[in-house]
Backbone of each chain as ProteinMPNN parsed JSONL, in Angstrom:
{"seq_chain_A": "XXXXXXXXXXXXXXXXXXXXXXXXXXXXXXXXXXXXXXXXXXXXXXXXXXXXXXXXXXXXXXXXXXXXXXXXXXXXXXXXXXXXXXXXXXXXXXXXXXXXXXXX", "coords_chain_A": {"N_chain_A": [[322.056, 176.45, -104.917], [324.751, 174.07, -106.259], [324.13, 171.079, -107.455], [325.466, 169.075, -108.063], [328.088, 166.352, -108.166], [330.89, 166.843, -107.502], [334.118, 165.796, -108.677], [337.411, 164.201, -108.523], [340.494, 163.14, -109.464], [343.83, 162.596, -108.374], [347.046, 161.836, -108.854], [349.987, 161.551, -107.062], [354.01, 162.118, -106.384], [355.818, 161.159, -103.933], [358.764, 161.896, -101.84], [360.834, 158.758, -101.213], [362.479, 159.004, -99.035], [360.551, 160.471, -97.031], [358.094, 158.573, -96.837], [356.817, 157.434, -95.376], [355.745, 159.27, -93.32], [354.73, 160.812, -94.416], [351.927, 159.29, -95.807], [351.147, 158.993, -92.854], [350.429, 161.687, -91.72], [348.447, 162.194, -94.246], [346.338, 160.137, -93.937], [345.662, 161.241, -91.7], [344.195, 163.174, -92.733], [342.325, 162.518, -94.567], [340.529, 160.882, -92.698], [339.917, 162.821, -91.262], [338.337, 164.5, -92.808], [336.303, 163.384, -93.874], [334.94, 162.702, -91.514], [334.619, 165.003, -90.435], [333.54, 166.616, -92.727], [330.318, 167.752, -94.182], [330.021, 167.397, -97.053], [331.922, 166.294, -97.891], [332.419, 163.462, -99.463], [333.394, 160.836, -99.998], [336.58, 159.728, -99.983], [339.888, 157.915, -101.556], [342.333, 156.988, -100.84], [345.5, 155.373, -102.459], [348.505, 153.187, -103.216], [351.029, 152.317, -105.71], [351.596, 149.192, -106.225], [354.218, 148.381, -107.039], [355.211, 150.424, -107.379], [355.962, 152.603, -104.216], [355.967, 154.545, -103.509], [354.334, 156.237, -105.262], [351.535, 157.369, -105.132], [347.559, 157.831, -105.901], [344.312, 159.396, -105.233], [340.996, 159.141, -105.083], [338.568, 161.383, -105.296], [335.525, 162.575, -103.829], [333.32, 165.007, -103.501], [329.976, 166.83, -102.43], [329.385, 169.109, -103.909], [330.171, 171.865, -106.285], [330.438, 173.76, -103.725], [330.813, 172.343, -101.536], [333.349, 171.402, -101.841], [335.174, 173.354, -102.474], [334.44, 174.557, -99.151], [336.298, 172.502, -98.209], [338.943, 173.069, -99.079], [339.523, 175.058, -97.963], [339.472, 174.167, -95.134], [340.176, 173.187, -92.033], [342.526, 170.834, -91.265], [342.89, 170.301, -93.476], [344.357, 172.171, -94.254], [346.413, 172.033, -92.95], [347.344, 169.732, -93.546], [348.16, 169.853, -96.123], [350.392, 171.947, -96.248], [351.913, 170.928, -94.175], [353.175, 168.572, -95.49], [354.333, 169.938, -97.579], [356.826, 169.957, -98.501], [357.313, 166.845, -99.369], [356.187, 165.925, -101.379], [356.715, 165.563, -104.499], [356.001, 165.491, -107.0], [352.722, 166.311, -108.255], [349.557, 165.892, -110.225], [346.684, 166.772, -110.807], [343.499, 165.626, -111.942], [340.812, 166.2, -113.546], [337.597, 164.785, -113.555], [335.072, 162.832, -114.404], [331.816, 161.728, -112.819], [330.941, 157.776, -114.271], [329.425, 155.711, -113.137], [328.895, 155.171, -109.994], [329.338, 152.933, -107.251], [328.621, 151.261, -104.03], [328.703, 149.019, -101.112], [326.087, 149.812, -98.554]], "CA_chain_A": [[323.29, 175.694, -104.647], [324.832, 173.118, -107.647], [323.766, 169.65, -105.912], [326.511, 167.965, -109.025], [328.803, 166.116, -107.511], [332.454, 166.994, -107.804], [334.905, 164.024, -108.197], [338.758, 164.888, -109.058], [341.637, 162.473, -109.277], [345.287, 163.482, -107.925], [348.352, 161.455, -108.953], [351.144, 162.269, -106.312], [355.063, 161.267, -105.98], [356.668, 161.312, -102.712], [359.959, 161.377, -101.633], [360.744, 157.862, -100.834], [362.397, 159.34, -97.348], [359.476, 160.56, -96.152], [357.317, 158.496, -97.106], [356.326, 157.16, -93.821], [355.416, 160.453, -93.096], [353.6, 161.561, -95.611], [351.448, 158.532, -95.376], [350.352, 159.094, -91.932], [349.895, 162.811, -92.38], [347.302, 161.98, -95.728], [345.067, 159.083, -93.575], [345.02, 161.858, -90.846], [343.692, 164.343, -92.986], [341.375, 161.707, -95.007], [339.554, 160.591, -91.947], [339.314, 164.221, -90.042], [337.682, 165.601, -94.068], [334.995, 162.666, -94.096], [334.2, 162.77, -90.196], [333.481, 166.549, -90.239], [333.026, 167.549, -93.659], [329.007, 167.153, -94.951], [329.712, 167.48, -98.193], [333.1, 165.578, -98.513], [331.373, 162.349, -99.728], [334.923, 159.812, -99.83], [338.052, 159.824, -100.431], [340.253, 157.264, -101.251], [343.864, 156.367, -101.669], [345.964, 153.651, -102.407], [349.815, 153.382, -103.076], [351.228, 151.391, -106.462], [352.213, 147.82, -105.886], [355.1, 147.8, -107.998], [356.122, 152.1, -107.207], [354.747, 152.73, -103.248], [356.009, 155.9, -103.449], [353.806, 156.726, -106.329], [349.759, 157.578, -104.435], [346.493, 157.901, -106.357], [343.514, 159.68, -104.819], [339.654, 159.337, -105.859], [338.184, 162.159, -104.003], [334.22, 162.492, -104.36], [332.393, 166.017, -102.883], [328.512, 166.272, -102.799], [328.807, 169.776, -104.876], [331.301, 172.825, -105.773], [330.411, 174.524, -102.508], [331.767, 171.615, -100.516], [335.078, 170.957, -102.793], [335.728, 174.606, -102.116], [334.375, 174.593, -98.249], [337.083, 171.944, -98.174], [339.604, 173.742, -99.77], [340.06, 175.817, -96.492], [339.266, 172.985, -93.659], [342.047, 173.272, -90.859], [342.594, 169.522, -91.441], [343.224, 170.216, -95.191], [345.513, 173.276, -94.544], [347.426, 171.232, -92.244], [348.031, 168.22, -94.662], [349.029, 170.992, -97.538], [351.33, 172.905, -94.843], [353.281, 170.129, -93.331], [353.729, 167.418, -96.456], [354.459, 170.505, -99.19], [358.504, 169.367, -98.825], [357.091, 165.726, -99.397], [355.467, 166.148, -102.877], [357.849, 165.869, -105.644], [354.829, 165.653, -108.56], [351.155, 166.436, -108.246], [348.952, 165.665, -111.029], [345.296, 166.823, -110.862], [342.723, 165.29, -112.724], [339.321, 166.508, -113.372], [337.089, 163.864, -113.941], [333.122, 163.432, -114.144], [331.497, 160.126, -112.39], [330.173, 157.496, -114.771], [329.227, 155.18, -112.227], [330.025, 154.776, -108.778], [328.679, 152.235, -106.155], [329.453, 151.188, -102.87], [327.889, 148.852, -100.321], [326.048, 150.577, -97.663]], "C_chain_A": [[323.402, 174.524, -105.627], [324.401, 172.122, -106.848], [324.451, 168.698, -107.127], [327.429, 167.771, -108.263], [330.108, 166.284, -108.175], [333.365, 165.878, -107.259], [336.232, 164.495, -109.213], [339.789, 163.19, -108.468], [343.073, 163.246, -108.988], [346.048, 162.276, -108.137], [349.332, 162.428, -108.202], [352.585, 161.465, -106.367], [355.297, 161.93, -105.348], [357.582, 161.216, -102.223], [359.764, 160.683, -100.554], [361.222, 158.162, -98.916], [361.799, 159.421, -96.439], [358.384, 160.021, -96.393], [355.868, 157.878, -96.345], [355.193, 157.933, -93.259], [354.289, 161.139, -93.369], [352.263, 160.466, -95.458], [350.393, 158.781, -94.441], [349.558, 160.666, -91.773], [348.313, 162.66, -93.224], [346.161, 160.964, -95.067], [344.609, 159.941, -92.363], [343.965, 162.429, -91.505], [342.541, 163.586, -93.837], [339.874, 161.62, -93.953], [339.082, 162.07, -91.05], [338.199, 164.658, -91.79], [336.332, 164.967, -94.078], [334.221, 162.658, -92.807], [333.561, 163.775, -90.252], [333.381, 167.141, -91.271], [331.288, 166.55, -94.288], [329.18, 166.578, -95.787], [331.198, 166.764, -98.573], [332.375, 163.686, -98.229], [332.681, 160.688, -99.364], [336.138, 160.378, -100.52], [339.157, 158.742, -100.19], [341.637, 156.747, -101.953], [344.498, 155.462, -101.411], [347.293, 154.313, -102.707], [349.558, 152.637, -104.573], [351.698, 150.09, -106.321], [353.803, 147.801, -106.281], [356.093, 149.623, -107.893], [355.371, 152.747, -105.934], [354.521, 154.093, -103.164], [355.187, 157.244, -104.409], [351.971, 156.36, -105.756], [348.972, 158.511, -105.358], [345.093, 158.623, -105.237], [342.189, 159.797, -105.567], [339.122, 160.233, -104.782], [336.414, 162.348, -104.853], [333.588, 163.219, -103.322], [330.821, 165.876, -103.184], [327.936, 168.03, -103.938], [330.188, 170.633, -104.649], [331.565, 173.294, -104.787], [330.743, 173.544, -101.401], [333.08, 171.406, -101.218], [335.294, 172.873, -102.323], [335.37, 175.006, -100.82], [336.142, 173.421, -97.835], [338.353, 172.354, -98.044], [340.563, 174.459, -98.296], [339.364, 175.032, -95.357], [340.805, 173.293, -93.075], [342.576, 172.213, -91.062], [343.772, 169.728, -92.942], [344.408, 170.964, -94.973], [346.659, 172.923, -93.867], [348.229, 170.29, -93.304], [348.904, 168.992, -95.406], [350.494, 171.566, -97.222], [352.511, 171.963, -94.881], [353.618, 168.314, -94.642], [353.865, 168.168, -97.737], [356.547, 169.96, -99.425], [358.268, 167.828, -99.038], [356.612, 165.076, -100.631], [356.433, 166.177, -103.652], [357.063, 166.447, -106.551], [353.49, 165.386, -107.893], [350.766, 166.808, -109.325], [347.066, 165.912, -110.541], [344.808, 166.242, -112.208], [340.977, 165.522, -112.835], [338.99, 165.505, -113.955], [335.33, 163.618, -113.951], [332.817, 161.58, -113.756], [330.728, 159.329, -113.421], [328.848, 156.3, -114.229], [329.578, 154.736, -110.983], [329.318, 153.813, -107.414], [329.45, 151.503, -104.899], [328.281, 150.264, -102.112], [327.586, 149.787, -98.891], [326.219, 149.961, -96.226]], "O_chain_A": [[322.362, 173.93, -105.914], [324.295, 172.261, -105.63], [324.009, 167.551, -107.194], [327.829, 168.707, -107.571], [330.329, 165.874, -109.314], [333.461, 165.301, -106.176], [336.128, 164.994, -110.333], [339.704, 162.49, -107.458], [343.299, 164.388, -109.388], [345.592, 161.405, -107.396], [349.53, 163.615, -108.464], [352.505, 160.237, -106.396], [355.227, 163.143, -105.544], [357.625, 160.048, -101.837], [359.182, 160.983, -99.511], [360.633, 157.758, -97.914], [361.976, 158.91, -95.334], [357.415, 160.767, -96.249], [354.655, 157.85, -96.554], [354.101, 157.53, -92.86], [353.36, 161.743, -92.831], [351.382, 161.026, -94.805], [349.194, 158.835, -94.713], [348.334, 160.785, -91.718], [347.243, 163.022, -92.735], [345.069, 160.952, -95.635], [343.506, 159.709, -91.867], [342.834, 162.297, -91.039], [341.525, 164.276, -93.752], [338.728, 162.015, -94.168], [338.073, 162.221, -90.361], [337.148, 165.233, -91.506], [335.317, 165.644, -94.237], [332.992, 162.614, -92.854], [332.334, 163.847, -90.183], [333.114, 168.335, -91.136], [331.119, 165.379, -94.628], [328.808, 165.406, -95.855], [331.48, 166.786, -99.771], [332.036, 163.044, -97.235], [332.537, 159.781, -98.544], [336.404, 161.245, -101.352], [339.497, 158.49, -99.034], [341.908, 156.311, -103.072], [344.349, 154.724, -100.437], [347.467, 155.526, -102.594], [348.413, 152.317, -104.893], [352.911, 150.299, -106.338], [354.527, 147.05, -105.628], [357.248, 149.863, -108.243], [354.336, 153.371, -106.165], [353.497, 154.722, -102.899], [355.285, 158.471, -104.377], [351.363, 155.313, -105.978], [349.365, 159.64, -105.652], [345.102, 157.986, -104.184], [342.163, 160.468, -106.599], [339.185, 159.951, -103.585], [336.177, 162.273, -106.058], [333.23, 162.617, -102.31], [330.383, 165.042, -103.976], [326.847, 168.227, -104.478], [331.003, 170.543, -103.731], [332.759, 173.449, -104.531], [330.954, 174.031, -100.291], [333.926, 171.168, -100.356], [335.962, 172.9, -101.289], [335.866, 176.127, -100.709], [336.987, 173.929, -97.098], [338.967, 172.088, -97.011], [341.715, 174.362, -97.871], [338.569, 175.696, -94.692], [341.944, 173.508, -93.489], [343.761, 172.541, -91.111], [344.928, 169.4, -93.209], [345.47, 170.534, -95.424], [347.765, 173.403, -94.116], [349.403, 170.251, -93.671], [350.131, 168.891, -95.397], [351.481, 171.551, -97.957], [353.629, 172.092, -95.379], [354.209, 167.274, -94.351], [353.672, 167.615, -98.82], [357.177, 169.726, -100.456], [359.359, 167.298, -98.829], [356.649, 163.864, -100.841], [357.21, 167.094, -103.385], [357.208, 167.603, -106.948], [353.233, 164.441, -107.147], [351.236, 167.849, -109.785], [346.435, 165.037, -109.947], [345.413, 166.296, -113.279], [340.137, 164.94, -112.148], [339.719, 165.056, -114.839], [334.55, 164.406, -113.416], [333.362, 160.576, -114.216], [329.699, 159.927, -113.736], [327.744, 156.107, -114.739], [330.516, 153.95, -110.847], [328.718, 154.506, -106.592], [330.655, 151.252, -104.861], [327.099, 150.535, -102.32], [328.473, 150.348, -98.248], [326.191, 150.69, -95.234]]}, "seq_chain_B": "XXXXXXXXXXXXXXXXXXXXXXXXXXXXXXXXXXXXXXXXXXXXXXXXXXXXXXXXXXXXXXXXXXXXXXXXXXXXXXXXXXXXXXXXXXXXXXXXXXXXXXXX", "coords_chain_B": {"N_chain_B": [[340.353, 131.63, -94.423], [341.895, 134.445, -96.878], [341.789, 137.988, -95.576], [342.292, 140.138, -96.668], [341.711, 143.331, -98.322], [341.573, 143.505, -101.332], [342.292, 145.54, -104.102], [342.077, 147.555, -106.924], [343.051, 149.277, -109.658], [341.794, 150.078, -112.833], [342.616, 151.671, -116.458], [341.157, 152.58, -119.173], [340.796, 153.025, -122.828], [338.58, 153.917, -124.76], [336.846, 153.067, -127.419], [335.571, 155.968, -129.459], [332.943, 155.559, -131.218], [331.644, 154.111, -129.832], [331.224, 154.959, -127.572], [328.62, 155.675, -125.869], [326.865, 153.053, -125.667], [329.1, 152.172, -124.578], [329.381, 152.858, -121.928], [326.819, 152.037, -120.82], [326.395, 149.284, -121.053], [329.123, 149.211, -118.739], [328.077, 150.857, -116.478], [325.803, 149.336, -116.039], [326.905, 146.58, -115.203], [328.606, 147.522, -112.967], [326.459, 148.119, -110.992], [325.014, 145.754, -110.843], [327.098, 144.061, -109.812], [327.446, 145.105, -107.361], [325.348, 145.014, -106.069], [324.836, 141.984, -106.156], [327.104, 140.262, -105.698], [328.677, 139.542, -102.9], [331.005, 140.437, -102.015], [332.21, 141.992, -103.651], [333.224, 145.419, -102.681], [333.088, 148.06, -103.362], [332.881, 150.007, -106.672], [333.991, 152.047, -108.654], [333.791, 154.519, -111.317], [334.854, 156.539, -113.564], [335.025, 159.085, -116.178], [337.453, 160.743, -118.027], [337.747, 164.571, -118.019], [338.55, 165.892, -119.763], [338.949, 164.064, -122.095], [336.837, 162.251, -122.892], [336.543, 159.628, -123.592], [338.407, 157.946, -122.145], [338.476, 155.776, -119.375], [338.519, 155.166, -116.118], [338.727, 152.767, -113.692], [337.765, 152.521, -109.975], [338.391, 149.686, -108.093], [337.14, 147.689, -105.175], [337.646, 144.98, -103.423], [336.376, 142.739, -101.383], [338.137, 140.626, -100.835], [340.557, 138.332, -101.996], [339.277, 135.948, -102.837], [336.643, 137.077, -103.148], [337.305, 138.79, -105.257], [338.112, 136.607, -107.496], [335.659, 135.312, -107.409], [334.149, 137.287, -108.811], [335.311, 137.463, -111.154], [334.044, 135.616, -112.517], [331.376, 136.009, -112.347], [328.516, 136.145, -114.134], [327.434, 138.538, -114.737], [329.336, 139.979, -115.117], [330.758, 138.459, -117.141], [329.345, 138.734, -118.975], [329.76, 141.314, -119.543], [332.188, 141.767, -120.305], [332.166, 140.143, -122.475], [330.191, 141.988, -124.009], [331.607, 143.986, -124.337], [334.318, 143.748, -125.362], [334.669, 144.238, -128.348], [334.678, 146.731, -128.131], [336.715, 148.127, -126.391], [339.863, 149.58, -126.605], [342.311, 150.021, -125.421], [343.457, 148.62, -122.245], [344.628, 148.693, -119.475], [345.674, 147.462, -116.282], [346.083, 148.379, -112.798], [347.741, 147.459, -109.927], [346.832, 147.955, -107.09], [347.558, 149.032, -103.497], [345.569, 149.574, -100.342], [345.746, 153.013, -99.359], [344.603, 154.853, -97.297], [340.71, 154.411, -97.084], [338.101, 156.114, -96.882], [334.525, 156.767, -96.61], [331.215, 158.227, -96.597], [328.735, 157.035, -94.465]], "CA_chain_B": [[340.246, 132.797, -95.931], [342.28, 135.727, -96.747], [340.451, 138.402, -95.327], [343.122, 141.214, -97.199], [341.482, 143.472, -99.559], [342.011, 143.719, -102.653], [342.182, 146.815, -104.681], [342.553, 148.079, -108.227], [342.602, 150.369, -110.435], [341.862, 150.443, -114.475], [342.657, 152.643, -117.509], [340.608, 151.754, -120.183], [340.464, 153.774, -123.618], [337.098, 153.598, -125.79], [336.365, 153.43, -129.228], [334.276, 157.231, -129.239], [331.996, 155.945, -131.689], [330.681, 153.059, -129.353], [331.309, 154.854, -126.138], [327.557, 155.72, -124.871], [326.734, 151.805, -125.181], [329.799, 151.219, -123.241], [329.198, 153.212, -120.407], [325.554, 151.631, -120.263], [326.926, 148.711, -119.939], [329.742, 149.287, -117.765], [326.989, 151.009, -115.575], [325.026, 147.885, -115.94], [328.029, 145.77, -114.299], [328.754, 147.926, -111.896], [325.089, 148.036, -110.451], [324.987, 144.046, -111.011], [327.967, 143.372, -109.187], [327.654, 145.804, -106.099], [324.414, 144.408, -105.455], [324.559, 140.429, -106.061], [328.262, 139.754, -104.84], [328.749, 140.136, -101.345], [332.667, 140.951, -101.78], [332.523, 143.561, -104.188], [332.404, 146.104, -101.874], [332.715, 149.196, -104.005], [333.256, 149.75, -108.005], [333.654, 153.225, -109.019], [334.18, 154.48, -112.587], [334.966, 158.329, -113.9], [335.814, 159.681, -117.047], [338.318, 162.092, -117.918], [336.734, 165.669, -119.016], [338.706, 166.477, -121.363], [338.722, 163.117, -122.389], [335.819, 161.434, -121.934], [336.852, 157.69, -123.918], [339.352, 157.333, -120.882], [337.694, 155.719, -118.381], [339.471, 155.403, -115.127], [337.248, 152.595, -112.798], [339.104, 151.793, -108.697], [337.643, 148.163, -107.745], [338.032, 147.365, -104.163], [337.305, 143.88, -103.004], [336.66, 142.046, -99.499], [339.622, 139.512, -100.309], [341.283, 137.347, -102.973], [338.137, 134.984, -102.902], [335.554, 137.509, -103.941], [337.711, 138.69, -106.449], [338.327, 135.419, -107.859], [334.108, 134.739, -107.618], [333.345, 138.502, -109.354], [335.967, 137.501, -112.451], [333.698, 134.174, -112.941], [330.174, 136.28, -112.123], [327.492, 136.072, -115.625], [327.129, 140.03, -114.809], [330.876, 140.516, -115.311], [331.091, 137.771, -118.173], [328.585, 139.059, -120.201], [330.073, 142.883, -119.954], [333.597, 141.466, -120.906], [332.132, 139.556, -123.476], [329.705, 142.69, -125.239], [332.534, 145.15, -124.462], [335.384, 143.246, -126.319], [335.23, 145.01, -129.392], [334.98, 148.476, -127.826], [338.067, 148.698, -125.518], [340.949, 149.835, -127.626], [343.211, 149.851, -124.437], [343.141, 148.451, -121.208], [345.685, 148.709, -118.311], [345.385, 147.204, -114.854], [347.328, 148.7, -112.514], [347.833, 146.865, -108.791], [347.508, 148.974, -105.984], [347.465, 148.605, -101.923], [344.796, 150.459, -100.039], [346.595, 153.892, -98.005], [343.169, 154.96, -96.198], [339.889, 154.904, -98.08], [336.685, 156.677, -96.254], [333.357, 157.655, -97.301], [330.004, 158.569, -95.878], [328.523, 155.773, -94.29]], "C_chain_B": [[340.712, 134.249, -95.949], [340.965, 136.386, -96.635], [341.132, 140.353, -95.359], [342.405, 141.908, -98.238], [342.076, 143.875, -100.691], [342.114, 145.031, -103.552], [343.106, 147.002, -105.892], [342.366, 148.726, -109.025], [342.76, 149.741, -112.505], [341.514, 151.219, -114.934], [342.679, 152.275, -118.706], [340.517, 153.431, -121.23], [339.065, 153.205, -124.454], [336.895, 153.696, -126.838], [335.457, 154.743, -129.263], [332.857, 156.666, -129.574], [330.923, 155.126, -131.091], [330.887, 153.316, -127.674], [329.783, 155.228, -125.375], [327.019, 154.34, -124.79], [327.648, 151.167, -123.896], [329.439, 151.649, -122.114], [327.645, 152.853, -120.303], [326.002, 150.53, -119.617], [328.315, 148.299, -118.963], [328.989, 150.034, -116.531], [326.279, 149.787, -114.901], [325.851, 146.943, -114.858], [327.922, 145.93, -113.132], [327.653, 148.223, -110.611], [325.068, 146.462, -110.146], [325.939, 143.603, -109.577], [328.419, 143.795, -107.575], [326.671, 145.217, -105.152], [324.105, 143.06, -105.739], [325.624, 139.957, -105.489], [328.646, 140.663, -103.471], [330.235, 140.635, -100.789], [332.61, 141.776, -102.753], [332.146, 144.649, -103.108], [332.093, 147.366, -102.511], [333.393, 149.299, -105.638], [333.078, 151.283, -108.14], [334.576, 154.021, -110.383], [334.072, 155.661, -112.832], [335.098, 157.837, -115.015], [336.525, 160.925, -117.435], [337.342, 163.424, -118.597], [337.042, 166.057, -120.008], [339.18, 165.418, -122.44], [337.775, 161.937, -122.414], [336.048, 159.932, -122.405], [337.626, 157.34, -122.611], [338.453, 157.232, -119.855], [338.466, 154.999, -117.094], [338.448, 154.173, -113.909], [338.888, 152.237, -111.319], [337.867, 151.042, -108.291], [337.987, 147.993, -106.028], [336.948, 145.873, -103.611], [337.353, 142.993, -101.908], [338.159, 141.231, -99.485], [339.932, 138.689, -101.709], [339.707, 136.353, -103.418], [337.497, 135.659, -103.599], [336.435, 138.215, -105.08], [338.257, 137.723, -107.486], [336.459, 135.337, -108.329], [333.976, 136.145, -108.505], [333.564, 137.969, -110.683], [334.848, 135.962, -113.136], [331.837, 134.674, -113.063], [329.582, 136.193, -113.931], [327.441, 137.472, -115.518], [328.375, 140.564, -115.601], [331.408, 139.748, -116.751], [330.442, 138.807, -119.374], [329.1, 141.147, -120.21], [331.307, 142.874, -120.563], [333.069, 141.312, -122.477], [331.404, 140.955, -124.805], [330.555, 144.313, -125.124], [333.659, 144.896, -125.362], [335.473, 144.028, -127.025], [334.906, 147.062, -129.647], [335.981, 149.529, -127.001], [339.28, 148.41, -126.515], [342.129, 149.682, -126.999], [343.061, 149.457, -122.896], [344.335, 147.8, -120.215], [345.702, 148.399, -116.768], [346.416, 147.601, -113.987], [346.795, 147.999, -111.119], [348.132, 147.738, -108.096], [347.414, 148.455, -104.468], [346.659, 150.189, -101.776], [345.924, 151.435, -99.153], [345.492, 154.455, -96.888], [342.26, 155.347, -97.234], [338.714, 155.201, -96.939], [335.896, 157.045, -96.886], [332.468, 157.334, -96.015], [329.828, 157.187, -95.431], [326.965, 156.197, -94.482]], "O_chain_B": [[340.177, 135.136, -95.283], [339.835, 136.089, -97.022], [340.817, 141.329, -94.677], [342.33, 141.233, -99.265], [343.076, 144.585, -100.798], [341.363, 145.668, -102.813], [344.311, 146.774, -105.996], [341.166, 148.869, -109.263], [343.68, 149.177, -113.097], [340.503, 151.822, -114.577], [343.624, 151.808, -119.341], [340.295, 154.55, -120.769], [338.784, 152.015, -124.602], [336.715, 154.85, -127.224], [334.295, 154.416, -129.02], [331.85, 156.889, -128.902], [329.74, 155.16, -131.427], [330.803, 152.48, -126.773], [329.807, 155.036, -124.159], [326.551, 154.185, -123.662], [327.44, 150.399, -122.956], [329.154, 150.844, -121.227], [327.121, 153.597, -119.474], [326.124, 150.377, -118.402], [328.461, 147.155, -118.533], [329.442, 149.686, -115.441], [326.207, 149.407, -113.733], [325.362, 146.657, -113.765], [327.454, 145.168, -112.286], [328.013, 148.501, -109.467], [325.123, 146.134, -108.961], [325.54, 142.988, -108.587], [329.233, 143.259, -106.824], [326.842, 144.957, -103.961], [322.908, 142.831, -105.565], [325.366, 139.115, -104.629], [328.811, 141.849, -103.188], [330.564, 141.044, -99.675], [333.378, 142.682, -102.426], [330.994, 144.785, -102.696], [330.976, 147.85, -102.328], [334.428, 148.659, -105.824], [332.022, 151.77, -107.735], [335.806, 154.073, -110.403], [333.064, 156.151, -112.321], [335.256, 156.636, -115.234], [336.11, 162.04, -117.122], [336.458, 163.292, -119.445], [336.384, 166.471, -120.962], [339.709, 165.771, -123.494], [338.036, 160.82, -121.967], [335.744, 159.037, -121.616], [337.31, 156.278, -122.075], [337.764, 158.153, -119.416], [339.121, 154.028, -117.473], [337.506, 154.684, -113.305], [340.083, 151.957, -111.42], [336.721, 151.474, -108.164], [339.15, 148.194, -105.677], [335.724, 145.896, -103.487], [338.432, 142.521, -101.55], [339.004, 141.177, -98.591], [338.938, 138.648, -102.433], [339.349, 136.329, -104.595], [337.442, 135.298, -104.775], [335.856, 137.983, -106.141], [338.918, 138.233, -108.39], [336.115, 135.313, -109.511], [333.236, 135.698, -109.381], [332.617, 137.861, -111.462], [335.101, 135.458, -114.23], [331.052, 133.958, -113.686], [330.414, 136.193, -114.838], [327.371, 137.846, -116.689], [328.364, 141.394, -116.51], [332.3, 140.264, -117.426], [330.965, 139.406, -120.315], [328.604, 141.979, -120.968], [331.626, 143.802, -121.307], [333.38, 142.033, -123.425], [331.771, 141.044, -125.977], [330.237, 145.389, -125.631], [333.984, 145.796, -126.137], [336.328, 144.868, -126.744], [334.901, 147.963, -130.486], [336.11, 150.749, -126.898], [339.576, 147.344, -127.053], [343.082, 149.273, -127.661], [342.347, 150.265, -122.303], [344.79, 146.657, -120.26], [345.757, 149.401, -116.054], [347.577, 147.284, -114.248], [345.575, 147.891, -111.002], [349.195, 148.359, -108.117], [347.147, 147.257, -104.369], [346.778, 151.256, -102.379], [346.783, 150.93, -98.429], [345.721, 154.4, -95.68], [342.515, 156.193, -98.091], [338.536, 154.313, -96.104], [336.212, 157.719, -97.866], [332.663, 156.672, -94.996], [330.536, 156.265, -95.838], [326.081, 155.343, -94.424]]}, "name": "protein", "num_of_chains": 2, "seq": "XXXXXXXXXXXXXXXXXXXXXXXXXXXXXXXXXXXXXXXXXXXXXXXXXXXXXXXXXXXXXXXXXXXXXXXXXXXXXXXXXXXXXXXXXXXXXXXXXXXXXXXXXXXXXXXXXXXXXXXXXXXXXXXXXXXXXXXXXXXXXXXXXXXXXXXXXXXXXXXXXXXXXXXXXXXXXXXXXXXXXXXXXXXXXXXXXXXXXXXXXXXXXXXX"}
């Protein structure tokens, strides 16, 4: 099993309508992925100050085989499901960690 | 004392030919400053893959205060100061937290 950690960025825009919506949706599905997924390590998004409607995600798995256990979580397929009319632009970003720290 | 955190993101480009010094010490920092200031709470730094000079870090900070004390820290001076002439671009962008989780 790889034991490299997988870490991906997502640039999203949201229509400003729903953006309420979408919102609460994305902190559901945040906190259900880190409660019961092992291998989903954090995940963390913010809004732009200055464009709110414009959300960033740092997402950080503990290997491929959790980023793709993920992938199909009921949680996940929910979020995908019920905020795909909410998405204008999604931007993936593969990315590799050069340092990452956190207090424990 | 505000007790709002703070959060931000930067998009820094690298000179190639001086980028494995930088990411030592931007490593260096980010080790320094997770573990001597008690308001950094987390610093976490990627680079792109198919870019690796772009380096992407999200800062998140207990409150206005400790980000105020980090920008003044000798850890953080002295990485400004021997990075200077290796950041070619550097973009701060202001964000608001939407839900951030990780492992505990």
């Amino acid at each position: 099993m790889s034991t490299k950690l997988v870490v991906r960025m997502a640039e999203l825009e949201i229509d400003p309508s729903q953006l309420e919506t979408y919102r609460a949706l994305l902190s559901e599905e945040i906190e259900a992925s880190v409660a019961r997924e092992e291998g989903v390590l954090s995940l963390s998004a913010v809004s732009l100050k200055d464009k709110p409607n414009s959300i960033r995600i740092l997402e950080v798995y503990a290997n491929s085989q959790a980023y793709d256990t993920h992938l199909k979580a009921p949680h996940f397929l929910k979020y995908k499901n019920e905020t795909a009319g909410m998405v204008t632009s999604l931007m993936l970003i593969e990315v590799d960690p050069v340092m990452m720290c956190a207090k424990s």
